[in-house]
N, C-alpha and C positions, 0 to 999 in steps of 0.2 A: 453420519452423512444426513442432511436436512437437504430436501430438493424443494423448491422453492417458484412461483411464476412471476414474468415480468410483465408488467402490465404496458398496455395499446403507450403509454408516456416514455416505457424505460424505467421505471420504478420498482423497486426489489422489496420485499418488506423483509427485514431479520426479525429473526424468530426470537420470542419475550424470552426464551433460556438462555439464546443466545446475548441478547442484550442485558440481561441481567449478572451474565457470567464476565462480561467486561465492563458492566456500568455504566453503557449507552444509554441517554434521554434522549426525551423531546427535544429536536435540535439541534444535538453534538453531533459533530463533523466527522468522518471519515474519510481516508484518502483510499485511492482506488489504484492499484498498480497493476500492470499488463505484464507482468512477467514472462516472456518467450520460454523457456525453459519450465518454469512451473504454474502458468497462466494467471487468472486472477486471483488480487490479495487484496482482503479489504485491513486497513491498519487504524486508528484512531488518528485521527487528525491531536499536533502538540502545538498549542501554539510558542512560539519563541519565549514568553516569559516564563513559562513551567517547566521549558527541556533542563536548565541548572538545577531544577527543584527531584530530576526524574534521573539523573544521570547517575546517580550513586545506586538506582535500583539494575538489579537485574536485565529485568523484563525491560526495561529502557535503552539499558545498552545494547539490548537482540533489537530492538526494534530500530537503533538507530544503524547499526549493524548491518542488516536485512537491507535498507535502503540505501544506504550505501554500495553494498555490493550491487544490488539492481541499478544504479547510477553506476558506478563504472562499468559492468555488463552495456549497458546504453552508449557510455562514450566510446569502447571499443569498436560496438557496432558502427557508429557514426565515423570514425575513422578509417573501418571498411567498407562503407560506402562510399567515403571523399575517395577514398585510394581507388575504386573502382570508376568512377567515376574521372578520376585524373587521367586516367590509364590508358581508356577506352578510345 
């Protein structure tokens, strides 16, 4: 566990193990997901031309996996909200 402070912006810095243990530079993109269930995930951002190049890996298909299930977790949520909302 690495605890960490956000600065007066909202700014996080990861930690040089961390970023060195996934290959994160200057620059490279993360995506940030709010998971209700198991709160925040920080994931690499893929962009579209590389996902064909990452799909045969492992660690690619967990991650496209993971986000998946957190998008259907979301559109059920939002289906319970119209239904409530219809209802009401």
């Amino acid at each position: 566990m690495t605890i960490i402070n956000i600065s007066n912006h909202g700014r996080i810095t990861i930690p040089s193990e961390l970023r060195k243990k996934y290959g994160w530079r200057d620059g490279d993109k993360v995506i940030i997901i709010d998971d209700p269930t198991e709160g925040i995930k920080i994931l690499p951002y893929i962009p579209d031309e590389k996902i064909p190049g990452i799909l045969d890996r492992k660690v690619g298909i967990k991650i496209i996996e993971d986000i998946s299930k957190e998008r259907k977790l979301e559109i059920e949520q939002e289906k319970t909200k119209l239904y409530k909302n219809t209802t009401s």
